[in-house]
N, CA, C, O and CB atoms as a CASP TS submission, in Angstrom:
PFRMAT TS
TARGET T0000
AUTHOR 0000-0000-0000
METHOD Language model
MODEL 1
PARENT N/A
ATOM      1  N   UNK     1       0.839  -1.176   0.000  1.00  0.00           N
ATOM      2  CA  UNK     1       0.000   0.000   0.000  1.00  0.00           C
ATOM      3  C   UNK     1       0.886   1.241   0.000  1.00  0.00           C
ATOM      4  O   UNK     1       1.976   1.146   0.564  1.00  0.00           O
ATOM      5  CB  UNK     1      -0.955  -0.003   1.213  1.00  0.00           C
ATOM      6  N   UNK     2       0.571   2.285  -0.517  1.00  0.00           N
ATOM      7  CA  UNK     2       1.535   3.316  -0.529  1.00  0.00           C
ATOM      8  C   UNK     2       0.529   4.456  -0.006  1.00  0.00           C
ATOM      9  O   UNK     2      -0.611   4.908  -0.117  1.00  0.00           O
ATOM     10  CB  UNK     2       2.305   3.571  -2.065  1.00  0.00           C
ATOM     11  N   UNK     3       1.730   4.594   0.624  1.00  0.00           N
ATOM     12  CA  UNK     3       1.122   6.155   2.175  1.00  0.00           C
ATOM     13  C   UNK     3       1.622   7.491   1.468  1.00  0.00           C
ATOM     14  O   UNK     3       2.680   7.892   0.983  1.00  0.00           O
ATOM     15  CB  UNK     3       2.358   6.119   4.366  1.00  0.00           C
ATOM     16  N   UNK     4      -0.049   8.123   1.703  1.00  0.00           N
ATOM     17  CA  UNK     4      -0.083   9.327   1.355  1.00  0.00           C
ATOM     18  C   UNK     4      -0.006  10.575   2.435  1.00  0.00           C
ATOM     19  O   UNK     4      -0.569  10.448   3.522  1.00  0.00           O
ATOM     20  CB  UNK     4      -1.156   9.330   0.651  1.00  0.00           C
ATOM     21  N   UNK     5       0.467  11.377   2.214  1.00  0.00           N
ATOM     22  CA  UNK     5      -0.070  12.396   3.329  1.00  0.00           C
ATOM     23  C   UNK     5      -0.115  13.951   2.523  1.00  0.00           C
ATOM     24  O   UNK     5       0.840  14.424   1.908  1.00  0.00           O
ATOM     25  CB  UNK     5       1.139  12.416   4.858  1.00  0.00           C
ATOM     26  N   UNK     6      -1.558  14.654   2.702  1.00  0.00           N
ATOM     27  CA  UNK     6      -2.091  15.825   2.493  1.00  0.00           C
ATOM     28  C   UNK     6      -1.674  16.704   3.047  1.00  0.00           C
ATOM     29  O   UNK     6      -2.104  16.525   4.187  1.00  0.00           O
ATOM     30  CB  UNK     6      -3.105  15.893   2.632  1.00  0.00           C
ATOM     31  N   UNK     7      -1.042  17.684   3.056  1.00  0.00           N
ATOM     32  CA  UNK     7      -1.065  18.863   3.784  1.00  0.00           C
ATOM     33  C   UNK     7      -1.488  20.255   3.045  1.00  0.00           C
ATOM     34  O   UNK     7      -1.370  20.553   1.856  1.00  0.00           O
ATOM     35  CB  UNK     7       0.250  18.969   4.325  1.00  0.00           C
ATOM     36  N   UNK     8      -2.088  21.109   4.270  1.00  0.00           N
ATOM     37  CA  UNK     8      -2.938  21.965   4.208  1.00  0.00           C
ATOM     38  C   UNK     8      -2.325  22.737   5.461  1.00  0.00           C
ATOM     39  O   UNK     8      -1.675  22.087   6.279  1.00  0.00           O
ATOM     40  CB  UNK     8      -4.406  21.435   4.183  1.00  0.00           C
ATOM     41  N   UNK     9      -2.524  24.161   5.639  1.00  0.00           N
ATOM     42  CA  UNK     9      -2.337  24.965   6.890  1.00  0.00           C
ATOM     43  C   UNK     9      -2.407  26.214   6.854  1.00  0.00           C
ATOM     44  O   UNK     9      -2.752  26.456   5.698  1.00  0.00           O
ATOM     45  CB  UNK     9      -1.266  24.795   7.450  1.00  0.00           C
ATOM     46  N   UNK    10      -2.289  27.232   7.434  1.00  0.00           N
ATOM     47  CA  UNK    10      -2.471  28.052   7.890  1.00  0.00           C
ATOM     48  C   UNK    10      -1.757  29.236   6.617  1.00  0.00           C
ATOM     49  O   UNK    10      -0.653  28.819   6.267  1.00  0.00           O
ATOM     50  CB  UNK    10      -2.038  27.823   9.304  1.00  0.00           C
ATOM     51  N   UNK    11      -2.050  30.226   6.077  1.00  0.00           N
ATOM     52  CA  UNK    11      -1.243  31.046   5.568  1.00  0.00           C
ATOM     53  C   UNK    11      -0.653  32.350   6.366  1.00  0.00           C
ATOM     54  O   UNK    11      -1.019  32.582   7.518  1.00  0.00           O
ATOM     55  CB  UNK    11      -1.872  31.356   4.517  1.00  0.00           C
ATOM     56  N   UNK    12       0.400  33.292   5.591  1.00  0.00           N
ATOM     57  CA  UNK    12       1.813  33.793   6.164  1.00  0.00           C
ATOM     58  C   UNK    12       0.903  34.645   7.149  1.00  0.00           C
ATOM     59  O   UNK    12       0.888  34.401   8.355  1.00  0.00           O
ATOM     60  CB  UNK    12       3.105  34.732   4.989  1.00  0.00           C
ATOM     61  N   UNK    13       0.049  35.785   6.505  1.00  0.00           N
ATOM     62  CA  UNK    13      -0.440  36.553   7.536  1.00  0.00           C
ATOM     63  C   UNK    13      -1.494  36.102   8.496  1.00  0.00           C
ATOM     64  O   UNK    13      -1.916  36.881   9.351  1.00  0.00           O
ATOM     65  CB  UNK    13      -0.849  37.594   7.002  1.00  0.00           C
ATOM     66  N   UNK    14      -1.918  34.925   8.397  1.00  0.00           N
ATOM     67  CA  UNK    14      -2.441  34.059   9.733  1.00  0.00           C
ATOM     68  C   UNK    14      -1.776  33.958  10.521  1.00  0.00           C
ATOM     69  O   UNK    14      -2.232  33.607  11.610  1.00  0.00           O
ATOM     70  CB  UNK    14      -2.778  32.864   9.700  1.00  0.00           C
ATOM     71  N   UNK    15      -0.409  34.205  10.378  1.00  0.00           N
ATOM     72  CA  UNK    15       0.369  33.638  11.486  1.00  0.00           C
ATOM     73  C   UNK    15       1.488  34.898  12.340  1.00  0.00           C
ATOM     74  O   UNK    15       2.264  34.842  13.294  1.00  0.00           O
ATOM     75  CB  UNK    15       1.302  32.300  10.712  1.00  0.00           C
ATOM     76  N   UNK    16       0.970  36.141  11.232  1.00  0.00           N
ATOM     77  CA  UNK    16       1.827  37.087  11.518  1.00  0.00           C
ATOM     78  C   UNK    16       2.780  37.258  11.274  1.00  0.00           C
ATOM     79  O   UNK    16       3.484  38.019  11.937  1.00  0.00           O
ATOM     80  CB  UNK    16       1.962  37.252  12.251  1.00  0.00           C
ATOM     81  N   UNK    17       3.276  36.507  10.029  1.00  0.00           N
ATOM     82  CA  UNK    17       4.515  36.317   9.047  1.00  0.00           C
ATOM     83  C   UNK    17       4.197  37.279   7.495  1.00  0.00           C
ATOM     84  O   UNK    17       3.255  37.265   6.702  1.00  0.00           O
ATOM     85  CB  UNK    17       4.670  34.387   8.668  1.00  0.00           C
ATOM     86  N   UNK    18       5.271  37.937   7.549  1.00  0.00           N
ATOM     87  CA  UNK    18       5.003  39.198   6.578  1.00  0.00           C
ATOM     88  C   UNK    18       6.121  38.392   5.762  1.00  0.00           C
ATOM     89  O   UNK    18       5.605  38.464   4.647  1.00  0.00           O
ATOM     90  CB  UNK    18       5.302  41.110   7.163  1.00  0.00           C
ATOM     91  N   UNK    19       7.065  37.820   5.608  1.00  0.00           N
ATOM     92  CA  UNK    19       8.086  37.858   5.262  1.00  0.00           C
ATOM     93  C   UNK    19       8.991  36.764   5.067  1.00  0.00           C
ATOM     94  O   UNK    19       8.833  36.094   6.088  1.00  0.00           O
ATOM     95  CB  UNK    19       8.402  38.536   5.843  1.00  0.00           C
ATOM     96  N   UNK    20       9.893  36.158   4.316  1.00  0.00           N
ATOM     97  CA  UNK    20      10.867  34.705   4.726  1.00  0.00           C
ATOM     98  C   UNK    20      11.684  35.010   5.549  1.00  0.00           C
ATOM     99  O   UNK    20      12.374  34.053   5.901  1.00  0.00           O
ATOM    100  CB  UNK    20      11.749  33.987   3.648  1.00  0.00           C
ATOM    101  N   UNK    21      11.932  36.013   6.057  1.00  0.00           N
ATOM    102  CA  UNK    21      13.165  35.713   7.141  1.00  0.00           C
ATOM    103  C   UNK    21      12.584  35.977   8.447  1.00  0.00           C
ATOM    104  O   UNK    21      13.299  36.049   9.447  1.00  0.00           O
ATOM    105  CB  UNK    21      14.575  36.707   6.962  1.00  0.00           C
ATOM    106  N   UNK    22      11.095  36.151   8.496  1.00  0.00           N
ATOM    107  CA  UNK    22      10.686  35.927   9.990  1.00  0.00           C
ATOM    108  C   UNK    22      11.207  34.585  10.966  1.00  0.00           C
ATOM    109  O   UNK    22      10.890  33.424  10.704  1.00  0.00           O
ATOM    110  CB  UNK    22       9.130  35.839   9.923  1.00  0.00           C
ATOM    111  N   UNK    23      11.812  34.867  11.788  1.00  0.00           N
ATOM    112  CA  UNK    23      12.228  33.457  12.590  1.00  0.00           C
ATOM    113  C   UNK    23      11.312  32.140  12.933  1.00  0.00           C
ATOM    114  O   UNK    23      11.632  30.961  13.088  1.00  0.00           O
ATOM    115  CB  UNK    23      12.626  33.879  13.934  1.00  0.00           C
ATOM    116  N   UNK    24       9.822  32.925  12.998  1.00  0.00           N
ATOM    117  CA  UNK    24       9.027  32.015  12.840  1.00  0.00           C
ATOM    118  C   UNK    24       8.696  30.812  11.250  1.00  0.00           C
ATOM    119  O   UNK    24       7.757  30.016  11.206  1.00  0.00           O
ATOM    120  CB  UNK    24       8.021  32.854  13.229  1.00  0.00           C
ATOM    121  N   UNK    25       9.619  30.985  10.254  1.00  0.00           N
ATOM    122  CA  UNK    25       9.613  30.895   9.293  1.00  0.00           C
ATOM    123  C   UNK    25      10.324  28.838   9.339  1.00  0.00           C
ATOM    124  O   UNK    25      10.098  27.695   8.940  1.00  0.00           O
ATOM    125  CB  UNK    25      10.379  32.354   8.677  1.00  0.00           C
ATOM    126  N   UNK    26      11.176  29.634  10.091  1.00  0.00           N
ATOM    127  CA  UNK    26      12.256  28.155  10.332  1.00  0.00           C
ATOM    128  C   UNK    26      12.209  27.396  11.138  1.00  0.00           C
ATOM    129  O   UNK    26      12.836  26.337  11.114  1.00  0.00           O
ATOM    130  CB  UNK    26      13.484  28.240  10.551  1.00  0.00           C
ATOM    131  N   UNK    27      11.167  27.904  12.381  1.00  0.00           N
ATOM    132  CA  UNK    27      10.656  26.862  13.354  1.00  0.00           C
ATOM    133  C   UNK    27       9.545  25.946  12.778  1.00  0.00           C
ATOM    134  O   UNK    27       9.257  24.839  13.232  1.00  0.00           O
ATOM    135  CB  UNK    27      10.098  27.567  14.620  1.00  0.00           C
ATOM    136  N   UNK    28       8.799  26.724  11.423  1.00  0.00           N
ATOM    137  CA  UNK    28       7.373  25.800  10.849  1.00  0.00           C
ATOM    138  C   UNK    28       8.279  25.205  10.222  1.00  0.00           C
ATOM    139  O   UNK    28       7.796  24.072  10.231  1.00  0.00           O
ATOM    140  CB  UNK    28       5.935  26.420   9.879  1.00  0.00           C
ATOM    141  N   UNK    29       9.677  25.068   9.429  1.00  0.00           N
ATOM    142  CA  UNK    29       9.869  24.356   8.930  1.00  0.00           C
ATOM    143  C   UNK    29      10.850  23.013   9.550  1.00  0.00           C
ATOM    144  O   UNK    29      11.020  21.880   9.099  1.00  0.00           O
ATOM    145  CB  UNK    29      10.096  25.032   8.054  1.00  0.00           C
ATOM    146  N   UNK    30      11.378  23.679  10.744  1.00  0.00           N
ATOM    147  CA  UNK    30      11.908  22.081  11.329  1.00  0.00           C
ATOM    148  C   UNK    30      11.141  21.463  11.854  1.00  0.00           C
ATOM    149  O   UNK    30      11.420  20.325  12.232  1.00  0.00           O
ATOM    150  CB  UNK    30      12.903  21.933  12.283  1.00  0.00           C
ATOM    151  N   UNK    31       9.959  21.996  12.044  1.00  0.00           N
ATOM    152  CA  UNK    31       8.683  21.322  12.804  1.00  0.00           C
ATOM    153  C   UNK    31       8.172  19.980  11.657  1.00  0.00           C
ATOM    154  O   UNK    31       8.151  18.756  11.781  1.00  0.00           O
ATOM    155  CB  UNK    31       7.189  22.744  13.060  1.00  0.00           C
ATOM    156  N   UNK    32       7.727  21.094  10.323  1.00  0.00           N
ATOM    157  CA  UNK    32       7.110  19.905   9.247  1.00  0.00           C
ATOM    158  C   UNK    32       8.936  19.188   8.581  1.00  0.00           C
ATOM    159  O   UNK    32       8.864  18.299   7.732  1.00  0.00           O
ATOM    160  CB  UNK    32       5.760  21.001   7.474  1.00  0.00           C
ATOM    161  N   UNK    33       9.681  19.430   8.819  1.00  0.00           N
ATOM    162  CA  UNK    33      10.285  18.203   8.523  1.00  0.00           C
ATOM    163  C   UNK    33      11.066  17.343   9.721  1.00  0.00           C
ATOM    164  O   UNK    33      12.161  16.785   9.651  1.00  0.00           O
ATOM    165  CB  UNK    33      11.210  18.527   7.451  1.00  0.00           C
ATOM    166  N   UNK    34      10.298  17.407  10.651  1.00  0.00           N
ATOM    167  CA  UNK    34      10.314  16.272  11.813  1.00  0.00           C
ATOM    168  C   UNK    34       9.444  15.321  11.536  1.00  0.00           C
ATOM    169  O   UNK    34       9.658  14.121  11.360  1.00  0.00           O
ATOM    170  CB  UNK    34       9.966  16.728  13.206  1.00  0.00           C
ATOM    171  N   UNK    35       8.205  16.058  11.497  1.00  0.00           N
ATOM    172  CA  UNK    35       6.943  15.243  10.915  1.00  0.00           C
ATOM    173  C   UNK    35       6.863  14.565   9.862  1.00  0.00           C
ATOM    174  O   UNK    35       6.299  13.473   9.926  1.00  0.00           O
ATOM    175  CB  UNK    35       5.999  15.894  10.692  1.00  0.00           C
ATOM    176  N   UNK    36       7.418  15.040   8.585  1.00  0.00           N
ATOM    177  CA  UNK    36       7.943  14.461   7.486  1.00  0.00           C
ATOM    178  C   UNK    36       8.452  13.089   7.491  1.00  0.00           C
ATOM    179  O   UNK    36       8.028  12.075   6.938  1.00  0.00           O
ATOM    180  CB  UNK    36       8.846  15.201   7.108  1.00  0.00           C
ATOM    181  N   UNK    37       9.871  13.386   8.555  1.00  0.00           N
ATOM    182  CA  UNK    37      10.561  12.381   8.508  1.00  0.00           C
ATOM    183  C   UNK    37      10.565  10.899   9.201  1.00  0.00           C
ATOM    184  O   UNK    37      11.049   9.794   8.960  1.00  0.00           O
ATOM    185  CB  UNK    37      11.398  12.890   8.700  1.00  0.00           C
ATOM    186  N   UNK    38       9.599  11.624  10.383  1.00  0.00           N
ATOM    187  CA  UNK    38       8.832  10.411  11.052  1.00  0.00           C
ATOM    188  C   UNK    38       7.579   9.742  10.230  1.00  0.00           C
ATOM    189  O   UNK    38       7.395   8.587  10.615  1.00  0.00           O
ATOM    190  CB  UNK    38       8.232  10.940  12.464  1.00  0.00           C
ATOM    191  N   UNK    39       6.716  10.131   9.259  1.00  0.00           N
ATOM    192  CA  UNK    39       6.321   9.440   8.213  1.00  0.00           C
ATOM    193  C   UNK    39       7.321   8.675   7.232  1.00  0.00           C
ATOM    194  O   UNK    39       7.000   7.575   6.783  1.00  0.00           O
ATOM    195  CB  UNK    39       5.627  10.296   7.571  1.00  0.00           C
ATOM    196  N   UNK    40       8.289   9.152   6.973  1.00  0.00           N
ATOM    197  CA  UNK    40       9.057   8.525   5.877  1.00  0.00           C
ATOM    198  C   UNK    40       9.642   7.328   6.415  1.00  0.00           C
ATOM    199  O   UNK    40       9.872   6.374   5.671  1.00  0.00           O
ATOM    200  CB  UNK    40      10.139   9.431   5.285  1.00  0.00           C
ATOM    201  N   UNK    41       9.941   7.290   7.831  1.00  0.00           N
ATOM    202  CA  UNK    41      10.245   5.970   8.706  1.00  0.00           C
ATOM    203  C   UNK    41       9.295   4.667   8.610  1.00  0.00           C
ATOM    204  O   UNK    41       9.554   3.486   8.838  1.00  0.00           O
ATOM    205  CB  UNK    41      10.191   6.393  10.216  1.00  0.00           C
ATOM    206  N   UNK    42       7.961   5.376   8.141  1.00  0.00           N
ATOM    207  CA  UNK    42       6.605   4.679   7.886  1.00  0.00           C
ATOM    208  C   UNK    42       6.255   4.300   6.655  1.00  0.00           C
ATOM    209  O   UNK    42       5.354   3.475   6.502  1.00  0.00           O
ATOM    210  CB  UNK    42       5.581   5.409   8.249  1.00  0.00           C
ATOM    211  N   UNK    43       6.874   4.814   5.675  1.00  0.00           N
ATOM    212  CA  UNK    43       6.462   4.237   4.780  1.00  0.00           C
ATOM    213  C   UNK    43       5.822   5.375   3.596  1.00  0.00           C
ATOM    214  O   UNK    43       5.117   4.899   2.705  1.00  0.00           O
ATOM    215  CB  UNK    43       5.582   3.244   5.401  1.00  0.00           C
ATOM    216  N   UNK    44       6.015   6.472   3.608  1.00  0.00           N
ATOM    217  CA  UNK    44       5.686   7.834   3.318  1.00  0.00           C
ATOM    218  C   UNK    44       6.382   7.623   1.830  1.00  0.00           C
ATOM    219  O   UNK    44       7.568   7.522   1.515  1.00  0.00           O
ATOM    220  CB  UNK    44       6.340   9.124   4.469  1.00  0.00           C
ATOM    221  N   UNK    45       4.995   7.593   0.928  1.00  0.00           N
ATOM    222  CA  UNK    45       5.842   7.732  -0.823  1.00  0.00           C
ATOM    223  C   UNK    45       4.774   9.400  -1.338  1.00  0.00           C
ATOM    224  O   UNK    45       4.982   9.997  -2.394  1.00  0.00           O
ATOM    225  CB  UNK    45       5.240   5.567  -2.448  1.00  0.00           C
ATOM    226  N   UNK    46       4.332   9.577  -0.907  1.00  0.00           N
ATOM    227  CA  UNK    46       3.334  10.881  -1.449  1.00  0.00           C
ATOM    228  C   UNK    46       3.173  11.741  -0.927  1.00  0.00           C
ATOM    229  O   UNK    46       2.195  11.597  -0.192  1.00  0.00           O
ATOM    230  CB  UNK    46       2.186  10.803  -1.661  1.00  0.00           C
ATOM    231  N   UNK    47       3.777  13.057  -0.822  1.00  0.00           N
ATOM    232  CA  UNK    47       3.131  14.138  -0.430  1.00  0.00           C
ATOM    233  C   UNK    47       2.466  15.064  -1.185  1.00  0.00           C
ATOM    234  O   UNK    47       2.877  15.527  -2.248  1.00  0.00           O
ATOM    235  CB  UNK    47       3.810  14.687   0.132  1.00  0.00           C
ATOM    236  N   UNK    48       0.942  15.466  -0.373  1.00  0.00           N
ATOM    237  CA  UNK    48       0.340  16.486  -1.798  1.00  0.00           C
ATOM    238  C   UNK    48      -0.469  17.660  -1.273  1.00  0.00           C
ATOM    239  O   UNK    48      -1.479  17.688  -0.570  1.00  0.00           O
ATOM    240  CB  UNK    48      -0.852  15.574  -2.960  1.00  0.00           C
ATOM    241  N   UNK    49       0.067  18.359  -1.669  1.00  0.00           N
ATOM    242  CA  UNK    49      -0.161  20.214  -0.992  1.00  0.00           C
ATOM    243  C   UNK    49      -0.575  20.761  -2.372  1.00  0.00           C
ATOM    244  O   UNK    49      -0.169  20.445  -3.490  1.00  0.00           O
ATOM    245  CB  UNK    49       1.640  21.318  -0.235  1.00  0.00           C
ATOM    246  N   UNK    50      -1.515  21.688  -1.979  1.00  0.00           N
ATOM    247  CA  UNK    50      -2.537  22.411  -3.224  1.00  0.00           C
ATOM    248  C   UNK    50      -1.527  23.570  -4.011  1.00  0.00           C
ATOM    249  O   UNK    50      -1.752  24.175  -5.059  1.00  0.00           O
ATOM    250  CB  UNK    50      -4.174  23.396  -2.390  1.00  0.00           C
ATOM    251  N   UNK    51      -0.165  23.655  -2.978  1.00  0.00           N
ATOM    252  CA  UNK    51       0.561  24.864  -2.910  1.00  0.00           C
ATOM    253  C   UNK    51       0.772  26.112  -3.089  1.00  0.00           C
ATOM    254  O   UNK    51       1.563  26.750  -3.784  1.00  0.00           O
ATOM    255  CB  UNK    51       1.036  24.792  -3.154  1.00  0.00           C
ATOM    256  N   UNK    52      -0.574  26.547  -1.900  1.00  0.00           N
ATOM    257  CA  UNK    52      -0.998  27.836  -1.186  1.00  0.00           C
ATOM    258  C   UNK    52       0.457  28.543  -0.589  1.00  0.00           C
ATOM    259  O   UNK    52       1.442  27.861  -0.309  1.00  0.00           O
ATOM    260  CB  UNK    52      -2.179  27.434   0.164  1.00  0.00           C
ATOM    261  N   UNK    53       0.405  29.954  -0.456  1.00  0.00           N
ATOM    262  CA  UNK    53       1.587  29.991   0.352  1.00  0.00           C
ATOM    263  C   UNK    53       0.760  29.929   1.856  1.00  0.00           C
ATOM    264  O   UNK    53      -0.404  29.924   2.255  1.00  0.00           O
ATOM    265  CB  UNK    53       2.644  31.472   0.022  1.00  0.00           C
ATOM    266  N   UNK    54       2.216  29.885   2.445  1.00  0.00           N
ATOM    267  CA  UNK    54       2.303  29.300   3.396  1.00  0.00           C
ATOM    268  C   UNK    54       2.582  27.902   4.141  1.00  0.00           C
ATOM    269  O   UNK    54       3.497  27.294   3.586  1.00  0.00           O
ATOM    270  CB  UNK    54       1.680  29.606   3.510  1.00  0.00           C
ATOM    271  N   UNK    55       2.019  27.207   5.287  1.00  0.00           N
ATOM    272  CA  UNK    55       2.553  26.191   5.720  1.00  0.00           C
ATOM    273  C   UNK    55       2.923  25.194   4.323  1.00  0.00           C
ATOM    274  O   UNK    55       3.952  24.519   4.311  1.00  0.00           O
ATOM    275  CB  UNK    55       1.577  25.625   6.812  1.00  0.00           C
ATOM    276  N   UNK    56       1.773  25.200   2.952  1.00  0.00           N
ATOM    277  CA  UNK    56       1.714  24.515   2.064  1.00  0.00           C
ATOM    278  C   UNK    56       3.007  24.521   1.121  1.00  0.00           C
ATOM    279  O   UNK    56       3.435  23.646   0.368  1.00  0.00           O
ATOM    280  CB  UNK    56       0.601  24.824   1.553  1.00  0.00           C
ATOM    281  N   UNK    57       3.490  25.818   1.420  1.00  0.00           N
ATOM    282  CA  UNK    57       4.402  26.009   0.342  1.00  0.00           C
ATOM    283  C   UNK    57       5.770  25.727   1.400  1.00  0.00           C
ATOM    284  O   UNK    57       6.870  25.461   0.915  1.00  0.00           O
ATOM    285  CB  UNK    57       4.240  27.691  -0.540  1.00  0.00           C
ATOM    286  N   UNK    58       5.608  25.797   2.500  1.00  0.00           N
ATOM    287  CA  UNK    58       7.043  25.734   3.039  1.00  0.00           C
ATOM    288  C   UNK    58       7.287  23.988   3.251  1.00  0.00           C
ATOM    289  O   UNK    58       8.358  23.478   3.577  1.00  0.00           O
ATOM    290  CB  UNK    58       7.186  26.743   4.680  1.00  0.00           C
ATOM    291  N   UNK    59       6.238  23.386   3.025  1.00  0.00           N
ATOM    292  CA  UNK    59       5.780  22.041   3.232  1.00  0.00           C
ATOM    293  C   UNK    59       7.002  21.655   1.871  1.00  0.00           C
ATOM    294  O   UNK    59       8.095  21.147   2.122  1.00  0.00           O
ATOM    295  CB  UNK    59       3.745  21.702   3.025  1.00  0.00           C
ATOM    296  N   UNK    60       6.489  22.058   0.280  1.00  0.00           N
ATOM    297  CA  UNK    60       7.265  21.863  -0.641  1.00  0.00           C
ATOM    298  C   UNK    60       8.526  22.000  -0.534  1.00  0.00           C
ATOM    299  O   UNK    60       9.309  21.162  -0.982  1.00  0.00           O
ATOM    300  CB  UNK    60       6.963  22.404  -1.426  1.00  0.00           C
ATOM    301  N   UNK    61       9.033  23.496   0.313  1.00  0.00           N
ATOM    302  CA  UNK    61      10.264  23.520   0.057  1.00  0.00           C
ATOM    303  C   UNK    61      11.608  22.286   0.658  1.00  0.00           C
ATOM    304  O   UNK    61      12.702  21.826   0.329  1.00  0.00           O
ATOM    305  CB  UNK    61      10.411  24.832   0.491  1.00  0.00           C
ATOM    306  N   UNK    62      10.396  22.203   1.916  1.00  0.00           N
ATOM    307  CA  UNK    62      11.523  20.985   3.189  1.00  0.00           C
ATOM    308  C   UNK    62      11.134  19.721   2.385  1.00  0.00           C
ATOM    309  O   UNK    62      11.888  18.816   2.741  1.00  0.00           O
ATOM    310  CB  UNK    62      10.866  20.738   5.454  1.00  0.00           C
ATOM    311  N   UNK    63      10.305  19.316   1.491  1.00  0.00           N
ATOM    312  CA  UNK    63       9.882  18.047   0.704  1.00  0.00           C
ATOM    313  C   UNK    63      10.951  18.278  -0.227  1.00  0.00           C
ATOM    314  O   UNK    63      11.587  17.261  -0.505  1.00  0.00           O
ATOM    315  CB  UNK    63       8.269  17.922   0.027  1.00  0.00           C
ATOM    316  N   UNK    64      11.345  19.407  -0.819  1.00  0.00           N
ATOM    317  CA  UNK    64      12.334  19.073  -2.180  1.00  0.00           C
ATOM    318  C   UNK    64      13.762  18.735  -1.240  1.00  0.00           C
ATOM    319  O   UNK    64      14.593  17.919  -1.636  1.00  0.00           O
ATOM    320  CB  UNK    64      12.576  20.740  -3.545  1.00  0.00           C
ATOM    321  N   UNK    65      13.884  19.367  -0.154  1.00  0.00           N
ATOM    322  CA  UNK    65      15.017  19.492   0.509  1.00  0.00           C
ATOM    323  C   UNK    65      15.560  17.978   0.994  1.00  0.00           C
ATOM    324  O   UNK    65      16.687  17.541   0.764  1.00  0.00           O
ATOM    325  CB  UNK    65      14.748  20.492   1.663  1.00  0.00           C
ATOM    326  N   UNK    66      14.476  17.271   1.729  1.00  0.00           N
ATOM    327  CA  UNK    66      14.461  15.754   1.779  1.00  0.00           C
ATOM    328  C   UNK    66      14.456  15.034   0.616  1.00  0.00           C
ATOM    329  O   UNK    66      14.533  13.838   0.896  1.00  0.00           O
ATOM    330  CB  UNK    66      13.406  15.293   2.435  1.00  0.00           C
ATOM    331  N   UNK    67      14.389  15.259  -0.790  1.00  0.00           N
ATOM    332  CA  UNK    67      14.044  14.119  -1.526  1.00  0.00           C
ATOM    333  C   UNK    67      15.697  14.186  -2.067  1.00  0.00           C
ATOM    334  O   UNK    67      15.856  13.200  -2.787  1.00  0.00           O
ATOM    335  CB  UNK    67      12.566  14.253  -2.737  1.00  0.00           C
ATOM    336  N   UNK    68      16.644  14.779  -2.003  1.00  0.00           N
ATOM    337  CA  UNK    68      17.526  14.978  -2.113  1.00  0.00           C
ATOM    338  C   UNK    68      18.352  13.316  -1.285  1.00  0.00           C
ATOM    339  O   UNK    68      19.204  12.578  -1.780  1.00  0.00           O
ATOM    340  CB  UNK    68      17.589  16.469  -1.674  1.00  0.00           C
ATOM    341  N   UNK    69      17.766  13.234  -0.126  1.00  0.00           N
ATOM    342  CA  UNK    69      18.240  12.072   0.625  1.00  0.00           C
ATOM    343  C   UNK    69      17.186  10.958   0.610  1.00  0.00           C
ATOM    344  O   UNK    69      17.657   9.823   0.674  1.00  0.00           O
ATOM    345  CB  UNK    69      18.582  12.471   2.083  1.00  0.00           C
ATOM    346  N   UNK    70      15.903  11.055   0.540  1.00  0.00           N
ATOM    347  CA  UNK    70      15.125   9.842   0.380  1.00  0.00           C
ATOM    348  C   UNK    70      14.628   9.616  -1.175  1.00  0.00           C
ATOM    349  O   UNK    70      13.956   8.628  -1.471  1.00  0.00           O
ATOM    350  CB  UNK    70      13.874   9.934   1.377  1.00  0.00           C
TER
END
């Protein structure tokens, strides 16, 4: 069976992020690639984001960043 996972979340000014170098920028992203990577331990072949900015798009960037190693 091959494991999918959706992501969806919050966008920049939901969160009070104007900007990429808000610091909050790099905590959503070691966050979703913790999460990431503890799926990929599982069995994780699909990720699929509508790619909104925000969590969706920073989702892509730490996904291209990992596929580099998985």
């Amino acid at each position: 069976m091959v494991k999918r996972l959706v992501v969806t979340g919050y966008r920049p000014h939901e969160l009070g992020i104007f900007n990429e170098t808000h610091p909050g920028v790099a905590i959503i992203k070691e966050a979703l690639r913790q999460q990431l990577l503890a799926q990929l331990d599982e069995g994780l072949e699909w990720v699929i984001v509508s790619g909104q900015l925000g969590v969706e798009a920073w989702t892509c960037d730490v996904v291209r960043n990992l596929k580099r190693w998985y």
